[in-house]
C-alpha positions in Angstrom: 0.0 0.0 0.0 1.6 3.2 -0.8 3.2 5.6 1.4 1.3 8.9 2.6 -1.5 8.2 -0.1 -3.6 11.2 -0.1 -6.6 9.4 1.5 -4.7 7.6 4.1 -6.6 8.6 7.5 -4.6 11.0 9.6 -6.3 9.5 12.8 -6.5 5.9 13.5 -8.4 5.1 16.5 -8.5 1.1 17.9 -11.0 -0.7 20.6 -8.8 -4.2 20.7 -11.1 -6.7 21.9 -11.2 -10.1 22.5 -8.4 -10.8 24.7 -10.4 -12.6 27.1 -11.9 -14.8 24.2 -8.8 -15.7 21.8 -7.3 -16.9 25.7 -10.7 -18.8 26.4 -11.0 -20.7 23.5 -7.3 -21.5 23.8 -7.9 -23.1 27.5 -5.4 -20.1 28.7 -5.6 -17.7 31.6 -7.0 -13.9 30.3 -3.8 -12.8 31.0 -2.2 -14.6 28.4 -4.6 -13.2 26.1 -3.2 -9.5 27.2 -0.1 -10.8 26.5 -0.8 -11.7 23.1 -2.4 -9.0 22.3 0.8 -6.5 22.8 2.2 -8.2 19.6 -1.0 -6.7 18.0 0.3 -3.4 18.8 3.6 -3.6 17.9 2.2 -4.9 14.3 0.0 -1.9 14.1 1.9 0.9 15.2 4.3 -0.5 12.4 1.5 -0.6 9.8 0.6 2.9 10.9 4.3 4.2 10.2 4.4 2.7 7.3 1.3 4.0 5.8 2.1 7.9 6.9 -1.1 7.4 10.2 -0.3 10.6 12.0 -2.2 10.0 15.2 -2.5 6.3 16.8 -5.4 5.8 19.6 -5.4 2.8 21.6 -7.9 1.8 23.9 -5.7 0.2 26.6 -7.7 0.4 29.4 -11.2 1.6 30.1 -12.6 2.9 33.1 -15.3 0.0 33.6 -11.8 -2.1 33.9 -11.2 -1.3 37.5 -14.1 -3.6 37.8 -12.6 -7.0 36.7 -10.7 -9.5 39.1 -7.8 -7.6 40.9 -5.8 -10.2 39.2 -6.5 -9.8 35.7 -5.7 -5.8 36.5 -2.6 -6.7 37.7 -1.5 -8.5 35.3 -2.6 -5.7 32.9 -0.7 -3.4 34.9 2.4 -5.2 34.5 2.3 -5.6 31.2 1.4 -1.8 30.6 4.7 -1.2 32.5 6.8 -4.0 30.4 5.4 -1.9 27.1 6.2 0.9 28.5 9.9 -0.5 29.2 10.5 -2.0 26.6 8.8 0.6 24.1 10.4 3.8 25.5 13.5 3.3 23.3 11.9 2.1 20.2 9.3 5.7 20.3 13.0 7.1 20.9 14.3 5.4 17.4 11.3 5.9 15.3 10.4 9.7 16.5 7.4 8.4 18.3 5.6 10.9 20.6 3.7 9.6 23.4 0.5 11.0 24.9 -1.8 9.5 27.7 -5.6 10.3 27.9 -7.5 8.6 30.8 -8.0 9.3 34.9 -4.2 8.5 34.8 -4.4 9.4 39.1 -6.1 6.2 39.4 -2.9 4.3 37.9 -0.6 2.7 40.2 2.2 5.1 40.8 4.8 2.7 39.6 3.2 3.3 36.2 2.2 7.2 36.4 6.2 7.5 36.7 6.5 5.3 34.0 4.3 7.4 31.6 5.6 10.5 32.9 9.0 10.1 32.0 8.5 8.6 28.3 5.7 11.2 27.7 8.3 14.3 28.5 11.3 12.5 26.6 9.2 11.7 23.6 7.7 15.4 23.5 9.2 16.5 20.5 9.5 13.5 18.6 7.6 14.0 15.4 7.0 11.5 13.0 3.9 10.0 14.6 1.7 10.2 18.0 0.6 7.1 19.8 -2.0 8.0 22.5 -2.9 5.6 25.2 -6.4 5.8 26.5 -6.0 4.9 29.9 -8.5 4.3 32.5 -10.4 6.1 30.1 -14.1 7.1 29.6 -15.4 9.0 27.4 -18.4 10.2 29.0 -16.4 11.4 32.4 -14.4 12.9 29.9 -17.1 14.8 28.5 -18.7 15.6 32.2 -15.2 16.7 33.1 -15.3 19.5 30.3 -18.8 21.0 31.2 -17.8 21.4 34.7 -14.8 23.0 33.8 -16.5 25.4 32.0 -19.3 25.8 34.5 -16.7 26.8 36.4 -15.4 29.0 33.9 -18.9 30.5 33.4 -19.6 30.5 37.7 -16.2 32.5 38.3 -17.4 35.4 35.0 -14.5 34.1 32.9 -16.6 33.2 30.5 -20.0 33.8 29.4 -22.4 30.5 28.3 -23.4 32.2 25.2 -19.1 32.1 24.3 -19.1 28.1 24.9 -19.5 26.6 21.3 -17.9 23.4 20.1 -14.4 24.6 19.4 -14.5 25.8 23.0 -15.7 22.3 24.7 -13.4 20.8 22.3 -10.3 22.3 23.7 -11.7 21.5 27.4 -11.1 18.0 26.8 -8.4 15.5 27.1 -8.0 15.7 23.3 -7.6 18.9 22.7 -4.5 19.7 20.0 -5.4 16.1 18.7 -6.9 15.7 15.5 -10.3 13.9 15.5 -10.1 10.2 14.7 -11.2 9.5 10.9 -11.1 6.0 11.2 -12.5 4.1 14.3 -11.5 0.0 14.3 -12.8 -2.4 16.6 -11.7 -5.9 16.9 -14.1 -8.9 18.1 -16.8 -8.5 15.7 -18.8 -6.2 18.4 -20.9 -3.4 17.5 -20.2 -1.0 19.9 -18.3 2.5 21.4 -17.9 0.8 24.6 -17.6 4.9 25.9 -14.9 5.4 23.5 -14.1 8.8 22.5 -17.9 9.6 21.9 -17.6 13.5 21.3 -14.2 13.0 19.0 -15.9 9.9 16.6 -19.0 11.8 15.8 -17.7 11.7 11.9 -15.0 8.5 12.3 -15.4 6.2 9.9 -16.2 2.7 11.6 -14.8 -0.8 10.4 -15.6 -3.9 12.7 -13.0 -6.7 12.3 -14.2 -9.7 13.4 -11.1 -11.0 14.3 -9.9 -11.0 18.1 -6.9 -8.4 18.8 -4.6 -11.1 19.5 -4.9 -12.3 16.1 -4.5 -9.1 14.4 -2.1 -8.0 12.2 -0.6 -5.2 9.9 -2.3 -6.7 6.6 -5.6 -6.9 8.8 -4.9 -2.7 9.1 -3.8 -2.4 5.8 -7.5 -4.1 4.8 -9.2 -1.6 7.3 -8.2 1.4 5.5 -8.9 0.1 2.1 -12.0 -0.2 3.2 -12.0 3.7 4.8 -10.9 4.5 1.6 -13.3 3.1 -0.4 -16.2 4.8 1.3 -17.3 8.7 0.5 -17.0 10.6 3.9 -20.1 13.2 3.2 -19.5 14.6 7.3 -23.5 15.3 7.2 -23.8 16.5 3.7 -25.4 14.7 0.6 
């Protein structure tokens, strides 16, 4: 597939599910399904460099996740800090920036540190930006930016009548980031899951039925050929 083709999407944005499955059907702990699934994202953060992607979301962690088994958390903890480890000097090599979306206070502090470090050494790095959605959710994303600007309006900053789209937009965690144009979600399910819900209002979706674990760059590659082949109208005939 060529190199910065003109209608390669600038913002690629990834629910990877099916960890739990792929490890299921394989007799394996989850955790092994986690594990397997970091191979995914090494396959498609090369895909993405390779095909010019500017902007790389990935949906590591949701909010609802603090739910599961304190196990299973752990062990996605630790392996969010092995990635982190053992990616730091690869984002170095290829000019990756890092960026971290999420209620990153609720992390363990082992891993804030982590994320910290890389996200200030990679700040300048230019030829792509991988953002991890962290303990994310979108709609306490979204609450988060009205009651900034309640407060706004509250202290006279701001007038309501001056709060327009633009203005929410730059209240959230996204702001200075592109909205995704393509949104792909592994698994075969048909849903958001409370995934960037303001910023996909004109994404693109393709649903792969594959699990994540199984995932690989020609499974991205067939993704945006099939971005590419639809006419994005953003509302209009």
């Amino acid at each position: 597939m060529p190199h910065n083709h003109p209608h390669i999407p600038r913002h690629i944005a990834m629910i990877m599910d099916g960890n739990g499955r792929w490890a299921k059907e394989r007799g394996l702990p989850r955790r092994e399904g986690h594990r397997a699934g970091a191979e995914s994202v090494r396959e498609v953060m090369e895909a993405c460099k390779e095909l010019g992607v500017e902007f790389l979301t990935l949906y590591a962690f949701s909010s609802e996740n603090w739910s599961r088994p304190a196990d299973e958390i752990k062990a996605l903890m630790d392996l969010l800090n092995r990635f982190l480890d053992e990616k730091a000097k690869d984002l170095d090599k290829q000019n990756v920036r890092l960026l971290a979306i999420g209620q990153i206070d609720r992390l363990p502090e082992k891993t804030r540190d982590r994320l910290a470090k890389i996200i200030e050494r990679t700040k300048n790095h230019s030829s792509m930006t991988l953002v991890l959605a962290l303990s994310y959710g979108a709609r306490e994303e979204i609450v988060a930016a009205a009651r900034s600007l309640a407060a706004d309006a509250a202290a006279g900053n701001i007038s309501p009548d001056q709060i327009d789209s633009s203005l929410f937009a730059s209240r959230l965690q996204t702001a200075g980031i592109p909205d995704p144009d393509l949104l792909v979600r592994t698994s075969g399910e048909m849903r958001v899951s409370n995934f960037l819900l303001w910023q996909i209002s004109y994404a693109e979706m393709v649903i792969v039925k594959k699990f994540w674990p199984d995932f690989r760059q020609g499974d991205l590659f067939d993704a945006v050929r099939e971005y590419q082949s639809r006419h994005r109208r953003f509302g209009a005939l």
